[in-house]
C-alpha positions in Angstrom: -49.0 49.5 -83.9 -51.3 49.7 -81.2 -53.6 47.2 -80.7 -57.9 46.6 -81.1 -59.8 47.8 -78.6 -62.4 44.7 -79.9 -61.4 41.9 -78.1 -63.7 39.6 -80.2 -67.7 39.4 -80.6 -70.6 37.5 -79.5 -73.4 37.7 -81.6 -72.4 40.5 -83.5 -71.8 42.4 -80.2 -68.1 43.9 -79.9 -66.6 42.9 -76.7 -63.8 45.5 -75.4 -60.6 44.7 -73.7 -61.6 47.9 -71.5 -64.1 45.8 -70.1 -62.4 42.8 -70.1 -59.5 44.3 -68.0 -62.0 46.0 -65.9 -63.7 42.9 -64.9 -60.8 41.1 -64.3 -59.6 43.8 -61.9 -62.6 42.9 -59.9 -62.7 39.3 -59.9 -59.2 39.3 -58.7 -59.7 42.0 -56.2 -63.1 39.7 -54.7 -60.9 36.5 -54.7 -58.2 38.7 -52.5 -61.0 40.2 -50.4 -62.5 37.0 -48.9 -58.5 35.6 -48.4 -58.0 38.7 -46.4 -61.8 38.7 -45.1 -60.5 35.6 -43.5 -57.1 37.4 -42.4 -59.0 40.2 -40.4 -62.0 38.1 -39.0 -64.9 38.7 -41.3 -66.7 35.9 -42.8 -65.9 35.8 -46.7 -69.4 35.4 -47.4 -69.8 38.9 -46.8 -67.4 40.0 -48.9 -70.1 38.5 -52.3 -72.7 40.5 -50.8 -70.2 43.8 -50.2 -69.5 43.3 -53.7 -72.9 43.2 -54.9 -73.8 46.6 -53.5 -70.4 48.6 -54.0 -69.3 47.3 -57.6 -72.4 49.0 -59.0 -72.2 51.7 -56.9 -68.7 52.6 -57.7 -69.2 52.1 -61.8 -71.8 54.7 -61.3 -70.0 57.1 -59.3 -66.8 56.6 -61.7 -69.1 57.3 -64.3 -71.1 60.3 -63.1 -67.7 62.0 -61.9 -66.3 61.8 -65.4 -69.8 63.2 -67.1 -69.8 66.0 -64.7 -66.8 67.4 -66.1 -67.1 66.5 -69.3 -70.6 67.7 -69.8 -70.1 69.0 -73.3 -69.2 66.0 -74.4 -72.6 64.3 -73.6 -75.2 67.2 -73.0 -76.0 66.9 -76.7 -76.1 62.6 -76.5 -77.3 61.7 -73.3 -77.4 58.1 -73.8 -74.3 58.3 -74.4 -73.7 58.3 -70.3 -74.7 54.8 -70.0 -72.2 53.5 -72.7 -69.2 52.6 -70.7 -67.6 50.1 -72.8 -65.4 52.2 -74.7 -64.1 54.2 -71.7 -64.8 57.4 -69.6 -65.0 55.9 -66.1 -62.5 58.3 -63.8 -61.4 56.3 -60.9 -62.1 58.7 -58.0 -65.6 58.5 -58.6 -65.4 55.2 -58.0 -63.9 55.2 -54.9 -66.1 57.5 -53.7 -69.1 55.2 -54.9 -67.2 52.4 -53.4 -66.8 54.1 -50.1 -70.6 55.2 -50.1 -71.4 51.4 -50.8 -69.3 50.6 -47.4 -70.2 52.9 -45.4 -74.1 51.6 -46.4 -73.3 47.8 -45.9 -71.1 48.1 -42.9 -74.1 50.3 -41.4 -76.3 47.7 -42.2 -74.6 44.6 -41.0 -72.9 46.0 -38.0 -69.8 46.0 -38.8 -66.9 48.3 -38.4 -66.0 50.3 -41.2 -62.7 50.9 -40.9 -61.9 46.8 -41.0 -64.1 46.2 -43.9 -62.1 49.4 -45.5 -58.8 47.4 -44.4 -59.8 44.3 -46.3 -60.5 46.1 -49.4 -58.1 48.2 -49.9 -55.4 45.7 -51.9 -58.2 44.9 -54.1 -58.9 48.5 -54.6 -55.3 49.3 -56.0 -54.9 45.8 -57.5 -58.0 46.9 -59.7 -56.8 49.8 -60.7 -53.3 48.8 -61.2 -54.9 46.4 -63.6 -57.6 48.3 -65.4 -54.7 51.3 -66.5 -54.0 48.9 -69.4 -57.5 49.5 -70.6 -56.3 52.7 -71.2 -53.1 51.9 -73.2 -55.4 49.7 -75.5 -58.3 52.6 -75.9 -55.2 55.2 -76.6 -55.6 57.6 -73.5 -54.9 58.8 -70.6 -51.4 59.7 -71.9 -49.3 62.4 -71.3 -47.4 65.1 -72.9 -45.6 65.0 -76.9 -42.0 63.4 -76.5 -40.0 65.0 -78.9 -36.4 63.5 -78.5 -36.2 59.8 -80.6 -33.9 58.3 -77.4 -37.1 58.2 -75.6 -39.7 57.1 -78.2 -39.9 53.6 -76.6 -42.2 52.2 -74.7 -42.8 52.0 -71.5 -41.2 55.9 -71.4 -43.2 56.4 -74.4 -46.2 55.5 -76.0 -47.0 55.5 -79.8 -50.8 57.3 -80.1 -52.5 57.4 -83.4 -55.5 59.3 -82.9 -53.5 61.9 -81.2 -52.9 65.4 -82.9 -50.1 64.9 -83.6 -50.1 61.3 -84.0 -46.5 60.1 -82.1 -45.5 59.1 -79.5 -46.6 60.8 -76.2 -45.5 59.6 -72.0 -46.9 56.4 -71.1 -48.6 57.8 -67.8 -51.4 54.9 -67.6 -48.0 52.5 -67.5 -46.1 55.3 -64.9 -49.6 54.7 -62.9 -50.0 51.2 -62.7 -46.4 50.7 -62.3 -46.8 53.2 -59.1 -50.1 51.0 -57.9 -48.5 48.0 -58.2 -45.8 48.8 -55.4 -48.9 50.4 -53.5 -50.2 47.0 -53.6 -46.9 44.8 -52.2 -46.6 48.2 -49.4 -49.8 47.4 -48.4 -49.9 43.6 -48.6 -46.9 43.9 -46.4 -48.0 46.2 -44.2 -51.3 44.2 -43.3 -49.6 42.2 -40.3 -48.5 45.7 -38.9 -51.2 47.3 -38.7 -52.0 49.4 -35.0 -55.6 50.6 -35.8 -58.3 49.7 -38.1 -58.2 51.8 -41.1 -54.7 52.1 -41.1 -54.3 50.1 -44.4 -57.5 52.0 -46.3 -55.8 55.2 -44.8 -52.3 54.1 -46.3 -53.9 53.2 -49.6 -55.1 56.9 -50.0 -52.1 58.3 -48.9 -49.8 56.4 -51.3 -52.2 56.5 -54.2 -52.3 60.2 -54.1 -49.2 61.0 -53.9 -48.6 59.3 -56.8 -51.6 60.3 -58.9 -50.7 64.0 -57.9 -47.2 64.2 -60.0 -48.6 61.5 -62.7 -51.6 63.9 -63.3 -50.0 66.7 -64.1 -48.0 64.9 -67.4 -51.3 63.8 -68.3 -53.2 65.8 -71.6 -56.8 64.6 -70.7 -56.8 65.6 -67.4 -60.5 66.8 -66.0 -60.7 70.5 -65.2 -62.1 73.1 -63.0 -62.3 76.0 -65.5 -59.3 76.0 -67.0 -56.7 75.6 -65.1 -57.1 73.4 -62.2 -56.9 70.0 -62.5 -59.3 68.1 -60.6 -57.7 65.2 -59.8 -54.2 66.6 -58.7 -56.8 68.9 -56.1 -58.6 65.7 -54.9 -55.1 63.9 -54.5 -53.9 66.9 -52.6 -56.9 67.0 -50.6 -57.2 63.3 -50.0 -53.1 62.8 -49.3 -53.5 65.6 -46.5 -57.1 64.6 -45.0 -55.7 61.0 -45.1 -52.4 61.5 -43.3 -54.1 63.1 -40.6 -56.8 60.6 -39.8 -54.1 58.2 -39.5 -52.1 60.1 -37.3 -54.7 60.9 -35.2 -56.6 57.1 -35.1 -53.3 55.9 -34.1 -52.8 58.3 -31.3 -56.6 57.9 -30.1 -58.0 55.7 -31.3 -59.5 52.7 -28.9 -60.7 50.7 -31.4 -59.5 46.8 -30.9 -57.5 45.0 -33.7 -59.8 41.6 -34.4 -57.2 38.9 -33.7 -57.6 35.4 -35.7 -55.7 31.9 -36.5 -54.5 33.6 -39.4 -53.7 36.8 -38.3 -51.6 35.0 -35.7 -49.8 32.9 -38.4 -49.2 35.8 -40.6 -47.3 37.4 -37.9 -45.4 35.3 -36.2 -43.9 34.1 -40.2 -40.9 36.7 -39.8 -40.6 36.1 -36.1 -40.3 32.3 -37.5 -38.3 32.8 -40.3 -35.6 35.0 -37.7 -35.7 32.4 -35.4 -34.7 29.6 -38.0 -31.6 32.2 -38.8 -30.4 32.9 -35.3 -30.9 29.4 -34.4 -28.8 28.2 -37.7 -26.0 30.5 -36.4 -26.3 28.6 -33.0 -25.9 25.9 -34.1 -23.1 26.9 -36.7 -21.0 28.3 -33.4 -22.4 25.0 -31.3 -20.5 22.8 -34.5 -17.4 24.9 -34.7 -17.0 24.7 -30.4 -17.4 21.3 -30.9 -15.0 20.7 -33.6 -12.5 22.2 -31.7 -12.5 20.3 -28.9 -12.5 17.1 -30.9 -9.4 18.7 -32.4 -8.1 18.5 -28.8 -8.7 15.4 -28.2 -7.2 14.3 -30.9 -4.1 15.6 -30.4 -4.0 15.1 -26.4 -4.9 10.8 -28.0 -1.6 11.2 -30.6 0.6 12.7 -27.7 -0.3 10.1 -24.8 0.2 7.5 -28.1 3.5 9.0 -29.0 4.5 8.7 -24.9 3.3 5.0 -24.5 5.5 4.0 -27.9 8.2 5.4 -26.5 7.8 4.0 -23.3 7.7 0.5 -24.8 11.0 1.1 -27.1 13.0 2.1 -24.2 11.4 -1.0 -21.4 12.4 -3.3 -24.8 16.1 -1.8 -24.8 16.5 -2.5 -20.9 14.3 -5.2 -20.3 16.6 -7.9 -17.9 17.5 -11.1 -18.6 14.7 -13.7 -17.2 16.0 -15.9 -13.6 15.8 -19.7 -13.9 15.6 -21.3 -10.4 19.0 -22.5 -10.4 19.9 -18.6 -10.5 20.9 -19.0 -13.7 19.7 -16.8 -16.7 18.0 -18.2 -19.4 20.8 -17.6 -22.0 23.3 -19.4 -19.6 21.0 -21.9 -19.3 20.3 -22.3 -22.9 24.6 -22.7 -23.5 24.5 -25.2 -20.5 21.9 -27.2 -22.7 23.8 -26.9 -26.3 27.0 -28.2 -24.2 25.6 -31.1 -23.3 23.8 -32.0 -26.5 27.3 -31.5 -28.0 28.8 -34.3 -25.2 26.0 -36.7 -26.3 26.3 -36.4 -29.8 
């Protein structure tokens, strides 16, 4: 059973878990901007104003992308276009509306592009990673029929009702955000490594299009040129090629300086850290085990010289002479001297 798209109501108005999930995307992704704002040496305050000029920018771009080529579907209903909170918002539209919003605010402000691309791209793919589910709850962006009953489970598989057939049909909005979710720990990860500016933005493109390229063609929506070529497997192919060599190139020429903070610093040096506590753990493992075996050593060398002295001391008692009394007497002969003459008296 899948479940309501109506989350609840307020005032008679239905609320959608499309939008839900689509706001919470971006309230995540703005809290994880301004931590790595603060990583790469931009004040977070700049991130809230970033945000108010590219979020609307890219729900518009999403928007218009998907009307373009679906124009029969709304050429009759044009109001329709504005209504986005059952759906229809294709996400390459909205990164281009994003990117259109940087490119604006960075111009504006001064700032370069390429870091300000660098701190949003893990919100970028955290949003969409989250936002997929939107489309598991509105029943699409699923993929071809799936015939054989060992995979009709989900997450291989996805029960759709409104389908024609209704069954159950490949869960590619789960295969997606399963696939943007690693994109988002790669390029968490790959933050402190970073050689040029743009190198994480450039990463994100390359990663996400490569895997929206395979994914898209399973899918049964998909937006088309004509009819046969997909648009979005095109723009990933376009985008994984275009992006792979700006980033080969910008690493090769690029003179642009990496802005170095507190943070940065302390992000960094936390491996170096962590392998220093290991190699200095195994020091002092082999520093222990040195140690315990020359206290083993000792030990024995103590019991030997012990063992010597005791025998020593048994032998010196065995031999040990007789003590001289003035008289040059021994003490025993002395002693019998004494007993005689006790015996006389008594």
């Amino acid at each position: 059973m899948n479940p309501d798209p109506v989350a609840f109501q307020i005032f008679g108005q239905n609320i959608y878990w499309y939008g839900i999930l689509i706001s919470a995307g971006i309230l995540l992704g703005i809290i994880l901007a301004m931590r790595n704002a603060k990583i790469f040496g931009l004040d977070q305050d700049a991130i809230v104003d970033l945000a108010l000029l590219v979020i609307p920018l890219a729900i518009v771009g999403a928007r218009l992308y998907y009307v373009v080529f679906e124009w029969d579907q709304y050429k009759d209903n044009l109001i329709d276009i504005i209504n986005i909170r059952k759906g229809g918002l294709a996400i390459y539209g909205g990164v281009i509306g994003g990117v259109i919003g940087g490119l604006i605010f960075a111009r504006r402000k001064k700032l370069d592009f390429w870091n300000l691309a660098d701190i949003c791209a893990p919100s970028l793919i955290l949003g969409q990673a989250i936002g997929r589910w939107g489309n598991y709850i509105n029943q699409e962006a699923y993929g071809k029929f799936v015939g054989n009953p060992e995979w009709q489970w989900f997450p291989a598989a996805v029960f759709i009702e409104k389908a024609d057939p209704p069954g159950w049909y490949m869960a590619t909005f789960f295969y997606e955000s399963f696939w943007n979710f690693i994109v988002f720990f790669i390029l968490m990860s790959y933050r402190k490594h970073r050689k040029k500016t743009g190198e994480v933005f450039l990463l994100y493109l390359i990663l996400y299009s490569a895997g929206r390229f395979f994914i898209e063609g399973l899918r049964t929506d998909s937006l088309y040129i004509g009819s046969i070529i997909r648009v979005s497997k095109l723009l990933s192919a376009v985008l994984f090629a275009a992006a792979t060599a700006v980033f080969i190139y910008r690493r090769k020429h690029s003179t642009a300086e990496i802005p170095e903070t507190d943070d940065m610093s302390e992000l960094k040096d936390t491996s170096a850290n962590f392998e220093e506590v290991d190699n200095a753990s195994s020091t002092d493992k082999q520093i222990d085990f040195g140690n315990l075996d020359i206290q083993e050593e000792q030990i024995e060398k103590e019991e030997k010289e012990k063992s010597n002295v005791d025998d020593n001391s048994a032998v010196d008692s065995d031999t040990e002479p007789k003590s001289i009394t003035e008289d040059g007497l021994t003490a025993d002969s002395d002693t019998e001297e004494t007993k005689d003459n006790y015996d006389d008296i008594t």
